[in-house]
KOLVEX-792148 format. One line per field, with one value per residue (C-alpha): residue number from 1; chain; x, y, z. Coordinates in nm, 3 decimals, padded with zeros to 5 digits, always signed. Each point is the difference from the previous one (the first is absolute). Example, Ala and Ser with C-alpha at 12.3 -4.5 7.8 and 13.67 -1.06 7.14 Angstrom:
<recs>
i	1,2
ch	A,A
px	+01.230,+00.137
py	-00.450,+00.344
pz	+00.780,-00.066
</recs>
This chain:
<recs>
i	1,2,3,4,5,6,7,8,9,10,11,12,13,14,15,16,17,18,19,20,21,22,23,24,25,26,27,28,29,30,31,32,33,34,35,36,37,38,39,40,41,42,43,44,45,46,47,48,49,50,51,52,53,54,55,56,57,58,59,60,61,62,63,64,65,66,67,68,69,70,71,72,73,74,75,76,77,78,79,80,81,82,83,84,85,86,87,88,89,90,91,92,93,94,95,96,97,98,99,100,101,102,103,104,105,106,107,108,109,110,111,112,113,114,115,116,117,118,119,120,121,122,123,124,125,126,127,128,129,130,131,132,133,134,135,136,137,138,139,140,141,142,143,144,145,146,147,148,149,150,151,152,153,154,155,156,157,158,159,160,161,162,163,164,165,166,167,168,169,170,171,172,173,174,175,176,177,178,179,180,181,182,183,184,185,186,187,188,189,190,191,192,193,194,195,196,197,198,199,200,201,202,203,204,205,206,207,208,209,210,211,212,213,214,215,216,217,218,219,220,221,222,223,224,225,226,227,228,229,230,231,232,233,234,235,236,237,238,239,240,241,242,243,244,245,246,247,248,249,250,251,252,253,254,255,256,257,258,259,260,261,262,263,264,265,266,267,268,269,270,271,272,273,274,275,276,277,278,279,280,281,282,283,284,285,286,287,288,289,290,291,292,293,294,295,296,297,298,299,300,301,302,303,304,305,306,307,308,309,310,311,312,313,314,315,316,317,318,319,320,321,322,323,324,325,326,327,328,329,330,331,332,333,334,335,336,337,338,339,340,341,342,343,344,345,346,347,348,349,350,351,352,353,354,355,356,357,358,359,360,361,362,363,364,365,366,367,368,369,370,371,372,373,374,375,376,377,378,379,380,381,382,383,384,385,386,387,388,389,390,391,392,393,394,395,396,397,398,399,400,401,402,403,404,405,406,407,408,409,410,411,412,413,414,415
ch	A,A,A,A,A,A,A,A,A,A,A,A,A,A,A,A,A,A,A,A,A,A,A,A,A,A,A,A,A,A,A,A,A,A,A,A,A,A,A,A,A,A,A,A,A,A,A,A,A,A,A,A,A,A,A,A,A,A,A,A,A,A,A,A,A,A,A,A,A,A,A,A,A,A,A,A,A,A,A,A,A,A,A,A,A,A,A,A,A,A,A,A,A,A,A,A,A,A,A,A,A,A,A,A,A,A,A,A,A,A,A,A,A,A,A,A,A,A,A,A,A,A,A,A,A,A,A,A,A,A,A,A,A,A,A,A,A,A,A,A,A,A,A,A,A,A,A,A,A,A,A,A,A,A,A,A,A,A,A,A,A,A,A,A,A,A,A,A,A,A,A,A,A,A,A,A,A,A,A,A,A,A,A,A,A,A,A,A,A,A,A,A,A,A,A,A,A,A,A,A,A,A,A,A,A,A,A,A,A,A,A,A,A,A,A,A,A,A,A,A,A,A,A,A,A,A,A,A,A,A,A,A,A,A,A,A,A,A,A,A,A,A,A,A,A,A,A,A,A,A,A,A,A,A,A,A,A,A,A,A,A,A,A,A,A,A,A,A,A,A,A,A,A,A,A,A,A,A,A,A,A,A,A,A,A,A,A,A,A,A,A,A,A,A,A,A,A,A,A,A,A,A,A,A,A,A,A,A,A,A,A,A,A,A,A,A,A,A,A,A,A,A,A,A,A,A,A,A,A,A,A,A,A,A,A,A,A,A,A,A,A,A,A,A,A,A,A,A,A,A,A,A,A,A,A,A,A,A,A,A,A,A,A,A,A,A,A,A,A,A,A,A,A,A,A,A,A,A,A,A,A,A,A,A,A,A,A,A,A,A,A,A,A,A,A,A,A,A,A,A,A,A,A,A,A,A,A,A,A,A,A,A,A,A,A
px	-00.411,-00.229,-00.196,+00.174,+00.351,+00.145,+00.250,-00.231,-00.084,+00.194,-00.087,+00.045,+00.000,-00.072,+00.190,-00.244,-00.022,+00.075,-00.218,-00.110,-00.299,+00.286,+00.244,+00.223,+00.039,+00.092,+00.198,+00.359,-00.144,-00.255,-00.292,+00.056,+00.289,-00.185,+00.018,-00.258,+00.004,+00.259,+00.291,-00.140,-00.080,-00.259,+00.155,+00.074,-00.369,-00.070,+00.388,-00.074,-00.367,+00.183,+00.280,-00.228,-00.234,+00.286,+00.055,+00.399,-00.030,-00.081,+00.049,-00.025,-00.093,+00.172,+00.020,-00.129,+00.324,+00.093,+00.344,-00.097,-00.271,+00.300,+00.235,-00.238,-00.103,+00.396,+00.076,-00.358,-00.044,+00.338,+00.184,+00.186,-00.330,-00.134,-00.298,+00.011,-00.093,+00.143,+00.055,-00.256,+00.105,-00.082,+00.081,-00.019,-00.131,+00.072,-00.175,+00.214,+00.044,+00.083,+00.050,-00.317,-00.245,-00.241,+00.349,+00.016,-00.290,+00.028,-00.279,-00.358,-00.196,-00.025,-00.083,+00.278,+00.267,-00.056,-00.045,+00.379,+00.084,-00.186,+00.335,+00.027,-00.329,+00.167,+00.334,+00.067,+00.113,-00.402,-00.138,-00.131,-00.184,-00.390,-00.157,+00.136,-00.143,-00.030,+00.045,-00.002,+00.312,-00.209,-00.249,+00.007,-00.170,+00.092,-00.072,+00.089,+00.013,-00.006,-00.344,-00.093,+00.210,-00.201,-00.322,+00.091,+00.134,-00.285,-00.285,+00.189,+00.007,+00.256,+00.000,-00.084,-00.029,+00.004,-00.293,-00.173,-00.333,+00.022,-00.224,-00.157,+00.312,+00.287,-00.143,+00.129,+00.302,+00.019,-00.052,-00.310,-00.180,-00.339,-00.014,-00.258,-00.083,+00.296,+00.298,-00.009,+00.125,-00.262,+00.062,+00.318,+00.026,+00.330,-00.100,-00.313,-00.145,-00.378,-00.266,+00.229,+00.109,-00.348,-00.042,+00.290,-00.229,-00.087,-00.144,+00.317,-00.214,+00.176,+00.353,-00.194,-00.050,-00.347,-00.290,+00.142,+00.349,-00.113,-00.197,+00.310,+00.243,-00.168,+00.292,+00.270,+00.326,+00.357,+00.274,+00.245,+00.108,-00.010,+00.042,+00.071,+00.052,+00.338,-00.061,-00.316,+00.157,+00.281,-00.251,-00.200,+00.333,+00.160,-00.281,-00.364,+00.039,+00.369,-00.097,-00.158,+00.224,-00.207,-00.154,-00.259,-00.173,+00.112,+00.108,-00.306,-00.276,+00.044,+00.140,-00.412,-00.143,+00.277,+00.148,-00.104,+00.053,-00.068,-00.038,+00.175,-00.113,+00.260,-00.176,+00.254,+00.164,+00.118,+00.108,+00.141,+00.197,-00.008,-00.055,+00.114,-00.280,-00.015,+00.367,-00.066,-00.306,+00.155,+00.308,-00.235,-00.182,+00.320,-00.014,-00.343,-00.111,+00.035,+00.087,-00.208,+00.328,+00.315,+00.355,+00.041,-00.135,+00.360,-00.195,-00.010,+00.245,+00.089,+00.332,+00.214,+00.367,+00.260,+00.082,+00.187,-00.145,+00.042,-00.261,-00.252,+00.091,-00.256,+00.069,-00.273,-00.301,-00.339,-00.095,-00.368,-00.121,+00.301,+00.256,+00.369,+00.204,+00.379,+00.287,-00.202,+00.044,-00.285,+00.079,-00.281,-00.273,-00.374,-00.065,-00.384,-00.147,+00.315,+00.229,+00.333,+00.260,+00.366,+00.271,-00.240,+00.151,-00.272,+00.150,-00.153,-00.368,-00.137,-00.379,-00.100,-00.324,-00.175,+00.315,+00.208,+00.392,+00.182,+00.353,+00.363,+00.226,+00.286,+00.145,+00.159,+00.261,+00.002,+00.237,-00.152,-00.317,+00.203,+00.108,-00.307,-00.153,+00.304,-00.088,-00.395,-00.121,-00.193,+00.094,-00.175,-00.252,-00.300,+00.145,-00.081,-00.394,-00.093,-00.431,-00.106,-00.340,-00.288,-00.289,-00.225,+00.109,-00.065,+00.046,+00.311,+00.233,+00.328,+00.263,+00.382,+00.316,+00.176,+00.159,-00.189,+00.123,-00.282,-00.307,-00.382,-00.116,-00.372,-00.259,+00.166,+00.359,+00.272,+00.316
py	+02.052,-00.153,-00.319,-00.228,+00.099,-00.361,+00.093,+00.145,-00.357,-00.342,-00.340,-00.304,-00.322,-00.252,-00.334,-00.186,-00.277,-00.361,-00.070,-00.328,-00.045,+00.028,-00.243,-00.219,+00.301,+00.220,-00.267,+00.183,+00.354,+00.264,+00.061,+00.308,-00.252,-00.298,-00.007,+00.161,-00.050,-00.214,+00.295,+00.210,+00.020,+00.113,+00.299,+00.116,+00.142,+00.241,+00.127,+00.044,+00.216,+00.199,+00.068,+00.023,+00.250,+00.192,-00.093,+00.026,-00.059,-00.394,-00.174,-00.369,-00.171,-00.320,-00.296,-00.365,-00.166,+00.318,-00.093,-00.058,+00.313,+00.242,-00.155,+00.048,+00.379,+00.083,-00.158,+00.139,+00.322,+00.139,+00.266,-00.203,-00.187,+00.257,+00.147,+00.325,+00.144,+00.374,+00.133,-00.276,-00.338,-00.371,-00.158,-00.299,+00.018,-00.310,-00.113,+00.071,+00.035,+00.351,+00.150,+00.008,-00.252,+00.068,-00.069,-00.350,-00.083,-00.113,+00.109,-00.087,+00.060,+00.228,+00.346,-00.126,+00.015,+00.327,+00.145,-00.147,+00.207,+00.292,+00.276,-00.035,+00.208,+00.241,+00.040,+00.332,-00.144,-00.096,+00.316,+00.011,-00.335,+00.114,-00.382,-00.342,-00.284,-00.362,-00.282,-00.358,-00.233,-00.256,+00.133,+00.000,+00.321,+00.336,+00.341,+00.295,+00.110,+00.376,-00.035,-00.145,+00.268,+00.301,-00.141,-00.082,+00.412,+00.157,-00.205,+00.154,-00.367,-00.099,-00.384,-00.113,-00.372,-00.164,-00.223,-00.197,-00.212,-00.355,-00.318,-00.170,-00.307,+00.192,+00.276,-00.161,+00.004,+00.387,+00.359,+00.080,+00.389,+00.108,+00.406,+00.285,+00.109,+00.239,-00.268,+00.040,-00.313,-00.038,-00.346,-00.263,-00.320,-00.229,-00.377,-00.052,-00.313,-00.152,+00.270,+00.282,-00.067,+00.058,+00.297,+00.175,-00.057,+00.309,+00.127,+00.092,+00.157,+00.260,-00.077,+00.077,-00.402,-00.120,-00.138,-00.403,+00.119,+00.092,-00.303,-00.227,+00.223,+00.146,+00.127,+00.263,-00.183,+00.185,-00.050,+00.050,+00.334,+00.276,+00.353,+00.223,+00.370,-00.026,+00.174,-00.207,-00.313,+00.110,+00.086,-00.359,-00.185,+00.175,+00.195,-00.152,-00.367,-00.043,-00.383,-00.088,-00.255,-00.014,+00.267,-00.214,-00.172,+00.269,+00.356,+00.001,-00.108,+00.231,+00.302,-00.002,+00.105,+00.341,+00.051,+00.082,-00.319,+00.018,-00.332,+00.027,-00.212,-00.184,-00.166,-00.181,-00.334,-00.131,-00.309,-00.105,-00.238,-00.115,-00.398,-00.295,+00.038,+00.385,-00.035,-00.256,+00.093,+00.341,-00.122,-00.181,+00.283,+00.197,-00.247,+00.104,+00.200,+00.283,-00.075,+00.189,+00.161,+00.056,-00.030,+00.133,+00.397,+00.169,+00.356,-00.147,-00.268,-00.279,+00.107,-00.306,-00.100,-00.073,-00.293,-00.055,-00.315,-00.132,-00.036,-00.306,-00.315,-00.170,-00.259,-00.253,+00.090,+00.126,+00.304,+00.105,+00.280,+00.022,+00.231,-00.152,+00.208,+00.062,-00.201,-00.367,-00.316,-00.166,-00.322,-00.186,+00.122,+00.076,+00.299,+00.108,+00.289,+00.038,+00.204,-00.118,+00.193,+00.120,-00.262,-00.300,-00.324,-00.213,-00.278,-00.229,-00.092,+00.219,+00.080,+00.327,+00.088,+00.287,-00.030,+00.261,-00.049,+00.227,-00.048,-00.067,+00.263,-00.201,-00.183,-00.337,-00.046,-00.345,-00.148,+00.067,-00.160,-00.278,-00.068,+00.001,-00.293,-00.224,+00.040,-00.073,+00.385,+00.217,+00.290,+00.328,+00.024,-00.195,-00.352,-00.165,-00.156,+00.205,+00.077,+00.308,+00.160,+00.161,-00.309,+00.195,+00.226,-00.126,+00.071,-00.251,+00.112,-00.145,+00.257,-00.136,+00.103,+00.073,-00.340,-00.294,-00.337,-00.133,-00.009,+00.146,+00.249,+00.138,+00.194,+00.366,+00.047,+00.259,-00.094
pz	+01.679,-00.271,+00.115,-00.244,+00.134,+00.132,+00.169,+00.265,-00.001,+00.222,-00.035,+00.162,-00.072,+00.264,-00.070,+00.151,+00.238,-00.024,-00.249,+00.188,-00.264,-00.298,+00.133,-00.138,-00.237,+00.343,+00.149,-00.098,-00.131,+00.141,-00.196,-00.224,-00.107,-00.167,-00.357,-00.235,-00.405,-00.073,+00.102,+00.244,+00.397,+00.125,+00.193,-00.333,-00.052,+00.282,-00.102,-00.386,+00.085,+00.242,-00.299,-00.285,+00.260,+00.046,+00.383,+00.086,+00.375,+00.072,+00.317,+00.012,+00.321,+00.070,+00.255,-00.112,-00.196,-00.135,-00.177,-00.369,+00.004,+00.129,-00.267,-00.203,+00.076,-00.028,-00.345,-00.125,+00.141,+00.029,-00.189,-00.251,-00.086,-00.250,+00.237,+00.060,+00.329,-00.039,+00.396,+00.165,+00.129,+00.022,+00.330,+00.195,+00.305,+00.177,+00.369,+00.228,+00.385,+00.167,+00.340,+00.227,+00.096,-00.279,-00.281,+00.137,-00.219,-00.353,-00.188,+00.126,-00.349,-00.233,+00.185,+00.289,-00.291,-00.141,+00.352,+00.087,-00.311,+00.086,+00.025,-00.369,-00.073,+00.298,-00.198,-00.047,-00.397,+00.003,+00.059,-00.313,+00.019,+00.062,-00.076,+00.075,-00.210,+00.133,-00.221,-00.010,-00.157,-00.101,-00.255,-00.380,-00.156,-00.144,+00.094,-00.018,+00.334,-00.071,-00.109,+00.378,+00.146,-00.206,+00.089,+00.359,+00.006,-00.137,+00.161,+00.318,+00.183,+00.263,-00.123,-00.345,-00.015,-00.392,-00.054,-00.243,-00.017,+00.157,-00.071,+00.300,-00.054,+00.053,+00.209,+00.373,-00.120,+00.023,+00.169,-00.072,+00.010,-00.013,-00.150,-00.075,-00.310,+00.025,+00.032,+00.378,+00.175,+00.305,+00.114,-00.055,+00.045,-00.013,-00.147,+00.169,-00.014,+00.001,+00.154,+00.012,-00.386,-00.064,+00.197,-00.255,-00.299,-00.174,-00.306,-00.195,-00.297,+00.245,-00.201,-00.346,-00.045,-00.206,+00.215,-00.161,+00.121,+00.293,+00.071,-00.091,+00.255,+00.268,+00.186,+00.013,+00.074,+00.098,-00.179,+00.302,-00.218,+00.252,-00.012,+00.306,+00.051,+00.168,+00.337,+00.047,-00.035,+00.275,+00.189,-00.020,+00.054,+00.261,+00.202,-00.058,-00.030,+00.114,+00.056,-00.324,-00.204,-00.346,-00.202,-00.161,+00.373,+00.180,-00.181,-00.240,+00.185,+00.299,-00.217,-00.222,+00.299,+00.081,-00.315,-00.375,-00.188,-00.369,-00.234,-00.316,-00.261,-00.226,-00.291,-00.128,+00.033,+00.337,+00.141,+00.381,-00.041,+00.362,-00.061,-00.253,-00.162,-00.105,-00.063,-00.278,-00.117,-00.067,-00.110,-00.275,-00.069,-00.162,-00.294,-00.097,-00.337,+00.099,+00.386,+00.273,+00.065,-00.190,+00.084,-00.380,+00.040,-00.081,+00.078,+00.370,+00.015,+00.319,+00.052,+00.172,+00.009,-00.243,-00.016,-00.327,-00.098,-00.329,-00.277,+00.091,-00.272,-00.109,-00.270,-00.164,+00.258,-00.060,+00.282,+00.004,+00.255,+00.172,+00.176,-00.035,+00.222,-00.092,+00.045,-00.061,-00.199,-00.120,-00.265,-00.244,+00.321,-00.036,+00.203,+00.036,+00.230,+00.249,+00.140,-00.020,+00.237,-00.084,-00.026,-00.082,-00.139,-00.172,-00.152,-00.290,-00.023,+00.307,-00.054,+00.252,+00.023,+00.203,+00.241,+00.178,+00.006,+00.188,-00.138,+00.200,+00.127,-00.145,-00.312,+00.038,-00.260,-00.184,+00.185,+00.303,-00.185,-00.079,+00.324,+00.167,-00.195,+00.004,+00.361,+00.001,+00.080,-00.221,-00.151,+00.042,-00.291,-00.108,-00.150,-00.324,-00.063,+00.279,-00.003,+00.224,-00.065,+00.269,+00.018,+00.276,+00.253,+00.331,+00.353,+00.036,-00.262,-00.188,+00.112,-00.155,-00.033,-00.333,-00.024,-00.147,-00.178,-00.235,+00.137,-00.013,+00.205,-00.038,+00.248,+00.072,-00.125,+00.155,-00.057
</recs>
C-alpha cells in the first residue's frame, strides 16, 4: 500500500484525566469537552485533523465526567451529522471494569488505557491497521497527520513523537528529547524540573532554527503526538513494560534506549490548553489580525455539532475584535477583544473587554425572566451597567458564573 494510505492508519484519542489544573471548567465535563472559540470543544480538534487527514478509524478514550464529551461525540460525529467516515468508525470507548483481576482497574494513565483496549488493534476487522497514532484531547493545532505518518514510514522508526522548540518558561511543563543530527530521539525526559531541566538543553539549530532562535528556545519539547508501528506498540503494552501506566514518564523514556524513536518536527502553531491560563490566553488569541490559528480555513475546517441555533442579534452595540458565537443577544453593549460564547444574553450598557464568555446551554423565555426578578434572583446573562475587562492577570483569579446583576468586575475575566 502507498505510505499516505490512512486507512492503514488508527487513532486514538485519549480523553484525558481530570484536568485538576483546568477546574472549575472540568468540574461537570472532561477535558476534550471544555469550550474552545465561542462554539466549539476542544475534542473537536484532534477529530477534525484526523477527518481532514483522511483518518476514518478514531477511538476516544474516556473516564473523568465523561457525559457531555460522549453526547457530544454522538451528535457530532455520527452519521446523520454530515461527516463522512466511508467503512471506518468513531467510537467511544468508555473505562470500564472486566473479568480478571487486572479489569478491576479503571484506567491508571495514559499507556494503562490503551493497553485495556489493546484487542482492537488484534481485530481481525484491523488487520489492515499497520500504525496507531496517539493524541491528546486537549490541544489546539492543525495537522495533517498524513504528513507525520509518511515521514514516520519512510524514516523506518518504530515511534515518531511530534515536537517543536520550547523556551526555557514553559519547558517543565513538557516531555522533553534530546536527538542526533539525524532526528534520532536518544534521551527523553517527562517535565523535569531544576538540574535535570537543564540537562535536556540542546542545540536545536538541529530542528533548522537560527543561532537567535536557538538561543531563545533551547529545547525540543513533545507534543504528546505519537506515532507507533502497530505490532511494536502491542508489544510495549502487553509484553515489555506490562506495568507501565503513562507513555510520556514511562513508555518514552525507557523505549529511546531499545527502540528507534524519531522526532518529527511540527512548525506550526500549538497550544496545550492544560490550565486557566492557556485556555484564556488562547481563547484571546482567536480574535487577533490574523489569529495564530484559524477556526475560519474552510479547506480544513473544525467540524462540530449542529446545533441549530439562530442568527446572533445584536441591536445598537459597537463589537471590536470579537467572536460572537450564534444564538446570542447583545443590546446597546460595548464589546472589545472577547470571545463571547453561544446563547449569550447581554443586556443594556455592558462594556467587555479582553474577557472570555462561554455561553448557556439553555434559553430562558421571558416569562421565566420575569419571574425570576419579581422573586430577587438573577437571570442567566450579564445584567444592565455591568463593567468586565482583564486589569492584570494574576495568580488569584476572578472565575464567575454567567449570572451577574450590575456590578464591576476587573483582573482576569471567564465567565
Amino acid at each position: 500500500m502507498e505510505k499516505r494510505d490512512a486507512r492503514t492508519v488508527a487513532a486514538v484519542i485519549l480523553g484525558g484525566g481530570a484536568g485538576t489544573r483546568l477546574y472549575p471548567l472540568t468540574k461537570q465535563r472532561a477535558k476534550p469537552a471544555v469550550p474552545i472559540g465561542g462554539a466549539y470543544r476542544l475534542i473537536d480538534v484532534p477529530m477534525s485533523n484526523c477527518i481532514n487527514s483522511g483518518i476514518n478509524k478514531v477511538y476516544i478514550l474516556t473516564q473523568y465526567n465523561s457525559a457531555s464529551l460522549n453526547r457530544h461525540l454522538a451528535r457530532a460525529y455520527n452519521y446523520g451529522s454530515g461527516v463522512t467516515f466511508g467503512d471506518g468508525c468513531v467510537e467511544v470507548l468508555a473505562a470500564t471494569q472486566t473479568p480478571g483481576e487486572a479489569g478491576k482497574r479503571w484506567f491508571q494513565g495514559t499507556a494503562d488505557a490503551v493497553r485495556q483496549f489493546h484487542w482492537l488493534f488484534e481485530d481481525p476487522r484491523n488487520k489492515v491497521i499497520e500504525d496507531v497514532l496517539i493524541l491528546s484531547g486537549d490541544h489546539l493545532y492543525r495537522m495533517d497527520y498524513m504528513d507525520f505518518v509518511q515521514n514516520h514510514r519512510q524514516s523506518g522508526a518504530d515511534i515518531t513523537i511530534s515536537c517543536l522548540p520550547m523556551d526555557d518558561s514553559r519547558a517543565s511543563d513538557f516531555g522533553l528529547m534530546k536527538i542526533n543530527n539525524e532526528g534520532r530521539v536518544l534521551s527523553f525526559s517527562e517535565k523535569p524540573k531544576g538540574k535535570d531541566l537543564k540537562a535536556m538543553a540542546v542545540d536545536t539549530t538541529v530542528l533548522g532554527l537560527s543561532k537567535q532562535e536557538a538561543e531563545e528556545k533551547p529545547y525540543i519539547a513533545s507534543m504528546g503526538v505519537y506515532l507507533f508501528k502497530k505490532e511494536i506498540l502491542l508489544n510495549l503494552l502487553r509484553w515489555r513494560f506490562p506495568t507501565a501506566n503513562d507513555f510520556g514518564s514511562e513508555i518514552i523514556p525507557a523505549s529511546a534506549n531499545e527502540q528507534f524513536l524519531k522526532a518529527y518536527l511540527f512548525n506550526d502553531y500549538w497550544e496545550d490548553i492544560g490550565t486557566i491560563r492557556s485556555f484564556f490566553e488562547a481563547n484571546l488569541a482567536l480574535t487577533a489580525h490574523p489569529p495564530m490559528f484559524s477556526f475560519y480555513d474552510a479547506t480544513k475546517p473544525i467540524y462540530t455539532s449542529r446545533r441549530n441555533l439562530p442568527p446572533s442579534k445584536i441591536d445598537d452595540s459597537k463589537i471590536v475584535d470579537s467572536i460572537i458565537s450564534h444564538g446570542s443577544f447583545i443590546t446597546s453593549s460595548f464589546i472589545e477583544h472577547s470571545v463571547v460564547g453561544i446563547r449569550s444574553r447581554i443586556n443594556a450598557n455592558v462594556h467587555l473587554k479582553d474577557t472570555m464568555m462561554l455561553g448557556a446551554d439553555f434559553y430562558e423565555t421571558d416569562a421565566e425572566v420575569a419571574s425570576l426578578l419579581a422573586e430577587g434572583r438573577v437571570p442567566v446573562g450579564i445584567g444592565e451597567n455591568t463593567k468586565i475587562k482583564y486589569e492584570q492577570l494574576k495568580p488569584i483569579c476572578h472565575i464567575v458564573e454567567t449570572k451577574y446583576d450590575s456590578s464591576t468586575i476587573s483582573r482576569f475575566s471567564l465567565l
